[in-house]
C-alpha positions as CSV (number, residue, x, y, z in Angstrom):
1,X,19.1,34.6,29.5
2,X,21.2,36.7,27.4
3,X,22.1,35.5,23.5
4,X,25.7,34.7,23.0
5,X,26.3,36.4,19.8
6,X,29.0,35.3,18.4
7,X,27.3,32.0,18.9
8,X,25.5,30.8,15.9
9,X,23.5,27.1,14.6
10,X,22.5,25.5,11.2
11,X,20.0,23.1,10.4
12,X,19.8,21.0,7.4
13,X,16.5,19.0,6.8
14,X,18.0,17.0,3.7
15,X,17.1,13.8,1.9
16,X,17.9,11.4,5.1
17,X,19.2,13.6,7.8
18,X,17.7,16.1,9.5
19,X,20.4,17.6,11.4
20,X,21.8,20.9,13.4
21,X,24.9,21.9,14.4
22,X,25.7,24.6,16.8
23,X,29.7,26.4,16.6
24,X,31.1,29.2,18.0
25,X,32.2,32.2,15.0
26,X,36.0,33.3,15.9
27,X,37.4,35.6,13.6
28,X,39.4,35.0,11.2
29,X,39.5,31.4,12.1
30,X,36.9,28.4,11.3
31,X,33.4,28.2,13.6
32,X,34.4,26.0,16.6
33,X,32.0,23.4,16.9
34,X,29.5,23.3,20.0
35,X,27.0,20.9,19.6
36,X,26.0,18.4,16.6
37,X,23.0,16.0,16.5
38,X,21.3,14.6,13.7
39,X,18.0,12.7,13.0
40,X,17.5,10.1,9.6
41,X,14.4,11.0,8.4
42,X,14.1,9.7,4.5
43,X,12.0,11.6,3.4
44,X,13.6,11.8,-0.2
45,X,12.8,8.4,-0.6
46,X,9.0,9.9,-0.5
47,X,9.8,12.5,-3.1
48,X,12.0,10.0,-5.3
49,X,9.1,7.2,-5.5
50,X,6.1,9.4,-5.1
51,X,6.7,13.0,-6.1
52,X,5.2,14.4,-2.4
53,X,6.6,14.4,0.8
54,X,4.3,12.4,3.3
55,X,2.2,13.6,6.2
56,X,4.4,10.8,8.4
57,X,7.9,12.0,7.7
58,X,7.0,15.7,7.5
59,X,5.3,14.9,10.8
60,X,8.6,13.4,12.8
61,X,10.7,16.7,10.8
62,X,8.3,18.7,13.1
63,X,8.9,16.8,16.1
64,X,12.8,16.7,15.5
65,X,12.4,20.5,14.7
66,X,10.7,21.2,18.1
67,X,13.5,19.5,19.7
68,X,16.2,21.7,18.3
69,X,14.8,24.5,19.4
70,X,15.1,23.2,22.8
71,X,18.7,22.6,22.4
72,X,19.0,26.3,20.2
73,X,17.6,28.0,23.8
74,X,20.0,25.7,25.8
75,X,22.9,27.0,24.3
76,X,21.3,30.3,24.1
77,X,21.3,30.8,20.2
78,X,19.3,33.5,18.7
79,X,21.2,33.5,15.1
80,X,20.6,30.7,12.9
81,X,19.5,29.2,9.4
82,X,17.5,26.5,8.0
83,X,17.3,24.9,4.9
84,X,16.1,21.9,2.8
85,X,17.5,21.0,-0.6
86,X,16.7,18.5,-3.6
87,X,13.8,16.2,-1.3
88,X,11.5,19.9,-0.6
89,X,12.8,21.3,-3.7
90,X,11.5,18.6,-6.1
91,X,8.4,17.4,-3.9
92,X,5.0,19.0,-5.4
93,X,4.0,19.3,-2.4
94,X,7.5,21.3,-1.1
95,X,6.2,24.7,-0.5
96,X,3.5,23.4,1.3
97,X,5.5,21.8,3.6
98,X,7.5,24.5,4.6
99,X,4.6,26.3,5.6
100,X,3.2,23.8,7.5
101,X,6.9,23.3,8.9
102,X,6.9,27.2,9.7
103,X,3.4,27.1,11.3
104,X,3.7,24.1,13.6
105,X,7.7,25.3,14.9
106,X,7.9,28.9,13.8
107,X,11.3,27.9,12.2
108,X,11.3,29.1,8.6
109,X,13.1,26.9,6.5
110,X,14.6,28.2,2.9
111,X,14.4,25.7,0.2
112,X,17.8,26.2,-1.7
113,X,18.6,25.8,-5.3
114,X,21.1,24.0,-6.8
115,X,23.2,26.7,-7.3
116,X,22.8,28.6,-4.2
117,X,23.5,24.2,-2.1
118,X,26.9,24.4,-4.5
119,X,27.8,28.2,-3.2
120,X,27.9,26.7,0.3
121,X,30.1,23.4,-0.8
122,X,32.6,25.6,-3.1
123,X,32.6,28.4,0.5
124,X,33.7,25.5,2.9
125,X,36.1,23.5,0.5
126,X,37.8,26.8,-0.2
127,X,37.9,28.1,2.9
128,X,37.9,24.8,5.5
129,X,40.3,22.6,3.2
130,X,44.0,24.0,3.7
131,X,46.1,24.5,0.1
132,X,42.6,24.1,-1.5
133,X,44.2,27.2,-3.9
134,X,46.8,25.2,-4.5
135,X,44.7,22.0,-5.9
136,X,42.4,24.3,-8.0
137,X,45.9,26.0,-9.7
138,X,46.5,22.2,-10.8
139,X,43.2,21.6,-11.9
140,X,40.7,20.0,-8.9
141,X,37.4,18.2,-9.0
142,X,35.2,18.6,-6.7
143,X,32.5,15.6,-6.1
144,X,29.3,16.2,-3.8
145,X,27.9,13.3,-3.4
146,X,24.0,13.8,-1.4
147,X,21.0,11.9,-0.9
148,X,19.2,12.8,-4.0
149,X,21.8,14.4,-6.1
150,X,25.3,14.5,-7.1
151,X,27.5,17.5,-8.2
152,X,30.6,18.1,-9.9
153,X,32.2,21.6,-9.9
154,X,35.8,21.6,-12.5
155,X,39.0,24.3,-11.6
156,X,41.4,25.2,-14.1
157,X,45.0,27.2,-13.4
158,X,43.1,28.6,-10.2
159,X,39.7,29.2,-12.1
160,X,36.0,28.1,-11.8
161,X,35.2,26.5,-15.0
162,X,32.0,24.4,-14.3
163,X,29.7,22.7,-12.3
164,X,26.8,20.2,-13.1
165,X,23.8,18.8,-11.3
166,X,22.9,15.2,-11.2
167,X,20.1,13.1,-10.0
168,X,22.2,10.5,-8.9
169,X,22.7,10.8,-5.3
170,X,23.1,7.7,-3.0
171,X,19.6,7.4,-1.3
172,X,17.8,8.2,-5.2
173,X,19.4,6.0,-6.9
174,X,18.8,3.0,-4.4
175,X,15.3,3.4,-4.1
176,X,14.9,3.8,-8.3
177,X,17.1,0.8,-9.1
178,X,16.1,-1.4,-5.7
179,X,13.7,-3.6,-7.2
180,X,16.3,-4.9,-9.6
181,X,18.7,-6.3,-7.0
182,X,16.6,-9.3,-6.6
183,X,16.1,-10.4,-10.1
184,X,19.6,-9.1,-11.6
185,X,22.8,-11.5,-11.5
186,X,25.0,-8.6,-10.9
187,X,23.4,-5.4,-9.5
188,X,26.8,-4.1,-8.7
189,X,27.6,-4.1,-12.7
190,X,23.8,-2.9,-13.2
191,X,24.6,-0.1,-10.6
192,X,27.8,1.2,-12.5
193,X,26.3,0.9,-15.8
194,X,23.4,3.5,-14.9
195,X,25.5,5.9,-12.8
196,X,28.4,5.8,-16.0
197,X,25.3,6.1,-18.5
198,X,24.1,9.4,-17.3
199,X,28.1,10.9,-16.5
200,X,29.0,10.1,-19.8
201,X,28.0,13.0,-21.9
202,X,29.3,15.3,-18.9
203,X,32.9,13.2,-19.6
204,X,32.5,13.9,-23.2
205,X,32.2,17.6,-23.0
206,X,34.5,18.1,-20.7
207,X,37.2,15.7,-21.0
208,X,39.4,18.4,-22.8
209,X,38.7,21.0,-20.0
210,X,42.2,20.3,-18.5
211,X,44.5,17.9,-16.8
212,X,43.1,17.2,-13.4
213,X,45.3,16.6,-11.0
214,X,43.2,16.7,-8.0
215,X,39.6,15.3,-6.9
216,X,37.8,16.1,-3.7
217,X,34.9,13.9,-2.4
218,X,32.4,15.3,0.1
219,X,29.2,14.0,1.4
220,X,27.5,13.0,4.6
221,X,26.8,9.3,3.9
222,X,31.1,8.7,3.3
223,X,31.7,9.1,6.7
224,X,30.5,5.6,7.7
225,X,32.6,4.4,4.8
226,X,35.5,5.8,6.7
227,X,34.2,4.3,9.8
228,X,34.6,1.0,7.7
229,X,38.0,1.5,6.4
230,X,39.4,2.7,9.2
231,X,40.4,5.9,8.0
232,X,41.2,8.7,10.7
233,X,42.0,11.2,8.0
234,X,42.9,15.0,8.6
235,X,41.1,17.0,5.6
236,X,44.3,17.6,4.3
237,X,45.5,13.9,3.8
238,X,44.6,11.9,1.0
239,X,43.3,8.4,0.3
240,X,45.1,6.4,-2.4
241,X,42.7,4.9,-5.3
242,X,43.8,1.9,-4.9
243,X,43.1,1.1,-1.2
244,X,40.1,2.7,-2.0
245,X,39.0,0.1,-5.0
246,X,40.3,-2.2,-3.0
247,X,37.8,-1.4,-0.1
248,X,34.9,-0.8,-2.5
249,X,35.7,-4.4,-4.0
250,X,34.9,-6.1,-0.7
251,X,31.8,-3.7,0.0
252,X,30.5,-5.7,-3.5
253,X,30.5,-8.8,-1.4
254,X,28.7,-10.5,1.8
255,X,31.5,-8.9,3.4
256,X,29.4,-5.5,3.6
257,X,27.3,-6.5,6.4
258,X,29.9,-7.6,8.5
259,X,32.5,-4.7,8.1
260,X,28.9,-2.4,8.4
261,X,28.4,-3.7,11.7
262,X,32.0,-3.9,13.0
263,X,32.1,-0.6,11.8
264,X,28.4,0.2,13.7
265,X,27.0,1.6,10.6
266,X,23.6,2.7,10.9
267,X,21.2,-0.3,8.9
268,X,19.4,2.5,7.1
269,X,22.9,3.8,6.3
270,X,24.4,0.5,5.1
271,X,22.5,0.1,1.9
272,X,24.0,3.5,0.8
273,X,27.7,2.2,0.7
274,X,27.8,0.6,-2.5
275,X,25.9,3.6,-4.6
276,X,28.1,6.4,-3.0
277,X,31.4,4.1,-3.6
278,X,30.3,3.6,-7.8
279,X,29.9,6.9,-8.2
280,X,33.3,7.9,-6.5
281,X,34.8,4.8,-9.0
282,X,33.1,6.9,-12.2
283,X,34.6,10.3,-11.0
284,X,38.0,8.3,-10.6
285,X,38.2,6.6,-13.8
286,X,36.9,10.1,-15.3
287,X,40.1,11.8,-13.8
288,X,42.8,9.6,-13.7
289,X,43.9,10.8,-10.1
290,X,45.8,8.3,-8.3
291,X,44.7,9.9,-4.5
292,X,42.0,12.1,-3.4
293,X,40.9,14.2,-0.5
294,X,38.0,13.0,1.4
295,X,37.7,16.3,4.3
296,X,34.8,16.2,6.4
297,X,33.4,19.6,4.9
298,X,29.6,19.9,3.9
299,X,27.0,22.5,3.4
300,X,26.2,23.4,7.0
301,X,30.4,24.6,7.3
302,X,29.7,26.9,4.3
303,X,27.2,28.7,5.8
304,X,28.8,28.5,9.3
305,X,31.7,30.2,7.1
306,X,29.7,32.8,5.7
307,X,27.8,33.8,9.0
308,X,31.3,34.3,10.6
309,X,32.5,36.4,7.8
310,X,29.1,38.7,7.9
311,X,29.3,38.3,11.6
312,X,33.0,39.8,12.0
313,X,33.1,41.8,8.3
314,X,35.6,40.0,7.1
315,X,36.5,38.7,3.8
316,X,36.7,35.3,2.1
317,X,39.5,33.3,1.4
318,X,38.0,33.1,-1.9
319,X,35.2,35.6,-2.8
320,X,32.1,33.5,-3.7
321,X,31.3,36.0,-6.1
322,X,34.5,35.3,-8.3
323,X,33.0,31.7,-9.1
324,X,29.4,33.4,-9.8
325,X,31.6,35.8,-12.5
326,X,34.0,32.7,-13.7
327,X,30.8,30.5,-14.2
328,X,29.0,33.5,-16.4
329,X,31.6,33.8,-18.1
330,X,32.2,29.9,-19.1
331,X,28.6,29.8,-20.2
332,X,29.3,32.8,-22.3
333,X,31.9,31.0,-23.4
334,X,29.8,28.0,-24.5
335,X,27.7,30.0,-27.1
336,X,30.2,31.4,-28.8
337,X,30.0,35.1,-27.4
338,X,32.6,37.6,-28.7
339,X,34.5,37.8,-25.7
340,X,36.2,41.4,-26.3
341,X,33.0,43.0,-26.5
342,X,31.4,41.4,-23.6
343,X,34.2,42.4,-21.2
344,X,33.9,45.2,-22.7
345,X,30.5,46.1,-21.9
346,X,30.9,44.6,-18.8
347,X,33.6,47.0,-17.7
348,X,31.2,49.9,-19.3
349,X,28.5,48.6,-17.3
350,X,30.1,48.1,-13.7
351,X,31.5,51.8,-15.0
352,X,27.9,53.5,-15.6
353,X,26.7,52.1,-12.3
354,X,29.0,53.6,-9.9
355,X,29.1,57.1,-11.8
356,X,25.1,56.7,-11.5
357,X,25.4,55.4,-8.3
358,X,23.4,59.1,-6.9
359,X,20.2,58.9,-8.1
360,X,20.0,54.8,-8.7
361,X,19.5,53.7,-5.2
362,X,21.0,50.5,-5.4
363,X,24.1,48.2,-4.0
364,X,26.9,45.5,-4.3
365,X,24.2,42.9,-4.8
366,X,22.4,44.2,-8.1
367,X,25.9,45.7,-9.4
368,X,26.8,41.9,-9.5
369,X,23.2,41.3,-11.3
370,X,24.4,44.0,-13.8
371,X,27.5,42.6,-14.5
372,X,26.8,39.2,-14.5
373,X,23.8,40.5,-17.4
374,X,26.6,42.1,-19.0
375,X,28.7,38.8,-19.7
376,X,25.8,37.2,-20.8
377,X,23.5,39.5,-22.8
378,X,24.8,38.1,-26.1
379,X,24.3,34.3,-25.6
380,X,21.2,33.9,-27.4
381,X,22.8,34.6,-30.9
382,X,24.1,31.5,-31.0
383,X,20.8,30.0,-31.8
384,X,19.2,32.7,-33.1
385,X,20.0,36.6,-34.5
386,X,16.4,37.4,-34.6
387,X,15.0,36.8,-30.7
388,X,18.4,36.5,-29.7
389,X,16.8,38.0,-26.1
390,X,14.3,35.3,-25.3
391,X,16.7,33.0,-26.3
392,X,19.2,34.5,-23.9
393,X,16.7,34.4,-21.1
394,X,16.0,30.2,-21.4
395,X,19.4,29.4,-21.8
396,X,20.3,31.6,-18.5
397,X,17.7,29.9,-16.4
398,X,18.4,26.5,-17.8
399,X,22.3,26.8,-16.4
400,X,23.5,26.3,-13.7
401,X,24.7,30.1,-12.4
402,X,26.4,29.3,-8.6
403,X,25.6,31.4,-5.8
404,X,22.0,32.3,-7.3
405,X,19.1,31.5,-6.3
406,X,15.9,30.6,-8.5
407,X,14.5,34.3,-8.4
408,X,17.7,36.3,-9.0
409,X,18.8,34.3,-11.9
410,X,15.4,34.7,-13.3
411,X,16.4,38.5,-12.7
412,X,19.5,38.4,-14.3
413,X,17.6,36.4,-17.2
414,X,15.5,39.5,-17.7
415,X,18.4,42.0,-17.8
416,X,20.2,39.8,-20.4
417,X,16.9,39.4,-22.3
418,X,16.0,43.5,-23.0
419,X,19.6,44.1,-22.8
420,X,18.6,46.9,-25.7
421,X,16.3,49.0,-23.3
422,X,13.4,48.4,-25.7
423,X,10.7,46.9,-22.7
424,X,7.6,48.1,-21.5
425,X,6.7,48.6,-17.7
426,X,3.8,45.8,-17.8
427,X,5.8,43.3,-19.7
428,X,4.1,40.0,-18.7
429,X,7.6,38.1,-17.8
430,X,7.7,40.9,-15.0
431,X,4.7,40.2,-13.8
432,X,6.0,37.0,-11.1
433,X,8.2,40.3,-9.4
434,X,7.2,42.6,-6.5
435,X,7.1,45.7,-8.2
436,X,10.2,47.2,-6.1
437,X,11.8,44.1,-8.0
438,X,10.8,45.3,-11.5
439,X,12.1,48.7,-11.0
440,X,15.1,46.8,-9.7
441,X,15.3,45.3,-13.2
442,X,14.3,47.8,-15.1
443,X,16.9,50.1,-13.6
444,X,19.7,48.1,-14.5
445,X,18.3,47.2,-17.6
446,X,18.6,50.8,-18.7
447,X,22.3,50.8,-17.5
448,X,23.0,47.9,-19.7
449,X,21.2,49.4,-22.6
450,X,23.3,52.4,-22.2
451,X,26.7,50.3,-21.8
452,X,25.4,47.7,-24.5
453,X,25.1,51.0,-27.0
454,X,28.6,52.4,-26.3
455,X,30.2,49.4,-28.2
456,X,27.7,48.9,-31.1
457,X,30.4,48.4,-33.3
458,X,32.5,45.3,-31.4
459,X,35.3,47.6,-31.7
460,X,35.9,48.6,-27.9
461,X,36.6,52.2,-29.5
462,X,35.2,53.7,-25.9
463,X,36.4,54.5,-22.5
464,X,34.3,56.2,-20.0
465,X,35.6,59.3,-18.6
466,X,33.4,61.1,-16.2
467,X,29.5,61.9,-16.2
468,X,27.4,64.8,-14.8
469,X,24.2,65.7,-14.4
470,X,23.1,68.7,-15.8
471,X,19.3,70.4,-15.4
472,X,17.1,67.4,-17.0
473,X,20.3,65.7,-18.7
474,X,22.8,63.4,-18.3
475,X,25.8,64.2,-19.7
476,X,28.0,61.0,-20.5
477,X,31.9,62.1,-21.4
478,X,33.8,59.4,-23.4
479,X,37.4,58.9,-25.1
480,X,37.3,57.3,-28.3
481,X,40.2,56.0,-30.7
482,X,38.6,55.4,-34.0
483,X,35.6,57.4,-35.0
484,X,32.2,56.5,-33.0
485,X,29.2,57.4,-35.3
486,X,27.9,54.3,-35.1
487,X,28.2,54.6,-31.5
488,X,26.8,58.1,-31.3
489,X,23.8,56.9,-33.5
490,X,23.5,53.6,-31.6
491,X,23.6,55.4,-27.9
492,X,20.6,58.0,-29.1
493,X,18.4,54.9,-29.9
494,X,18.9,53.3,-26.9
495,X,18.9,55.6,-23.8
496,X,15.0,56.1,-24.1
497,X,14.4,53.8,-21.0
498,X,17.6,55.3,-18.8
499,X,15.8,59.0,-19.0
500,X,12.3,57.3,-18.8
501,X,13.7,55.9,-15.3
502,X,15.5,58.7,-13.8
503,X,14.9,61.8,-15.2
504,X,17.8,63.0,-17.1
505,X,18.4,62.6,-20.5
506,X,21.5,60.8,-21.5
507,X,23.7,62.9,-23.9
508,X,26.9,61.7,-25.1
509,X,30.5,63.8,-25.7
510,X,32.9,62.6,-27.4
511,X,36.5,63.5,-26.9
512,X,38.6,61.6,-29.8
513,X,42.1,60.3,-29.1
514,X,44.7,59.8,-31.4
């Protein structure tokens, strides 16, 4: 049988659900959906008690896995992805059992970062939930609420401001606070105490942010609580707070069980009510919103999203890497960066690239890893003026950088960090890379050296006119509009690396401007 192409599946193995969903990619349009089943294996309730995933539950992910492949060949699907989130990604043993995943199905399931799981949920809120713009021009949070995490994500006046990672997801925090129930005289206070405890620095800092007017709550488990309420909602219709306190106040009774099973709510899904409905209650007191959106969107329609865009070339709604850029520059931000110079060098940067684009060899991708380096080369001076790079590199792979995964922010880390050009080919904080990687880094670390020099002064005296190569030199024409000595001087003592790399000198003209 002939693949359908435009025919394309997902498949999650999260915290509780395995699941796959099969759509068909129409331009310009959202993925029609095919097919949809889903399994509940917990198997984050193995890596949230015992730090490994067991040999039981990773044996029925096999089995379910072996049975999607049926149903991938039945509907003739040769394009599809896999992944696994917080349960593989925190497990000790969670490498391990993607191999042994990979060997016993031959599917090859990606274990995604925090960062890369919130690229997919900010991709199908922006692109699946209509006027989403709209709500993020007003100021919009965004609540993910998963099995063993939470995440909030904060738009300002149509801007990406933030987004934080909790480990306070519905299935998590069940299984950590469980044994209490029985000895406590009100685990539903007990329950909002701990989930208010660890939001309420993230309130602090950001409670000045903006005035927001909008919150939107996504996540598997709150479909059943719609099955509950009753609620036949289009993604575009709002739930008032109230009725929704209202319906959380009589989930805090007896009443549970008998609405769960009027409502035939899964008994493995029942005990996940009340911990998904406290933390909606904390994000609503948080933001004051008197309705919210509750769309059935999740990480599986992000990537459907994105596969139909690579699929039929076309572009976002919202261009993922806009949010990548807002978020560097937030955390740049944070520590206090001068924010002239670093757009500054930015622009100089993203400038050098493309004029060097000949002999550099490289694409969109890394010109993104540049720029984002760019915005953030300076953030370690905040704590310290002396190994301001190292600092740079721990605070960049401490934060939470959406739409990156583990190894490119690490990347981007290393840019920031020898952002001066001064770094020698067997630096051991290279050594985890490939070595096509570390000429990847050490390429457009050079570049940023160069772009870095050009405003030595914080002055943004500089423009970039044109550049040639010459025999063995690279001749770098600029406009400036105060004098540039310290820029001249600055540029000789940091191009060293840029010739070392490819070949050609750097030499600097200056044209000056009145």
């Amino acid at each position: 049988m002939n693949a359908k192409k435009n025919i394309a599946a997902v498949i999650d193995v999260g915290s509780h659900e395995t699941s796959l969903r099969i759509a068909r990619l129409v331009r310009g349009r959202a993925p029609l959906l095919i097919d949809e089943v889903s399994r509940t294996i917990p198997v984050g309730v193995d890596t949230f008690t015992t730090g490994r995933i067991s040999q039981v539950n990773l044996t029925q992910i096999v089995d379910v896995l072996n049975d999607f492949k049926d149903k991938l060949k039945e509907y003739r699907v040769t394009t599809f992805r896999a992944f696994a989130s917080s349960a593989f990604r925190e497990a000790t043993n969670g490498s391990y059992a993607i191999e042994q995943i990979f060997i016993r199905t031959g599917i090859r399931v990606e274990i995604l970062s925090n960062s890369m799981d919130n690229k997919y949920i900010q991709i199908a809120v922006s692109e699946g939930l209509p006027g989403f713009a709209a709500l993020a021009d007003q100021g919009c949070v965004i609540l993910v609420i998963g099995s063993g995490s939470i995440q909030l994500t904060l738009y300002h006046g149509g801007q990406y401001i933030n987004s934080q990672h909790f480990r306070l997801g519905v299935l998590r925090v069940r299984e950590l606070l469980g044994s209490l129930e029985r000895v406590s005289p009100d685990f539903n206070a007990l329950l909002a105490e701990y989930i208010s405890g660890a939001l309420n620095y993230y309130r602090a800092i950001n409670s000045r942010q903006s005035d927001f007017q909008n919150l939107i709550v996504i996540g598997g488990s709150l479909r059943y609580m719609k099955y509950v309420a009753k609620w036949d909602l289009a993604d575009d219709e709002t739930i008032s707070t109230g009725d929704f306190l209202a319906l959380l106040e009589r989930l805090k009774t007896r009443e549970r069980r008998i609405l769960a099973r009027v409502a035939q709510v899964p008994t493995e899904h029942e005990s996940l009510l009340i911990p998904g409905g406290v933390v909606i209650e904390e994000v609503l007191a948080f933001t004051g919103v008197e309705k919210f959106y509750m769309p059935n969107l999740d990480l599986i329609d992000g990537v459907l999203f994105e596969m139909g865009h690579e699929y039929y070339r076309t572009k976002f709604i919202r261009d993922p890497y806009k949010n990548m850029e807002e978020a560097a520059h937030h955390l740049a931000r944070r520590y206090r960066t001068d924010k002239f110079h670093v757009r500054h060098v930015q622009k100089l940067a993203e400038r050098l690239f493309d004029l060097t684009e000949r002999f550099h060899n490289l694409g969109v991708t890394e010109r993104r890893y540049l720029s984002l380096a760019a915005i953030l080369h300076n953030i370690g001076k905040y704590v310290s003026m002396y190994d301001d790079g190292i600092r740079a590199f721990n605070i960049i792979n401490s934060a939470e950088l959406i739409g990156l995964d583990d190894a490119e922010k690490e990347m981007v880390a290393l840019i920031a960090c020898f952002h001066n050009g001064h770094v020698d080919y067997d630096e051991p904080m290279l050594s985890r890379f490939t070595e096509a990687e570390r000429i990847v880094i050490l390429k457009l670390t050079a570049i940023l050296a160069v772009a870095n020099s050009l405003d030595a002064g914080h002055k943004q005296k500089l423009e970039i006119l044109s550049a040639k190569t010459s025999n063995d030199k690279f001749l770098l024409t600029v406009s400036a509009n105060l004098d540039a000595t310290i820029e001249n001087w600055n540029f000789n003592h940091h191009t060293a690396l840029f010739a070392d790399l490819f070949g050609y000198k750097p030499v600097l003209r200056v044209r000056r401007t009145l």
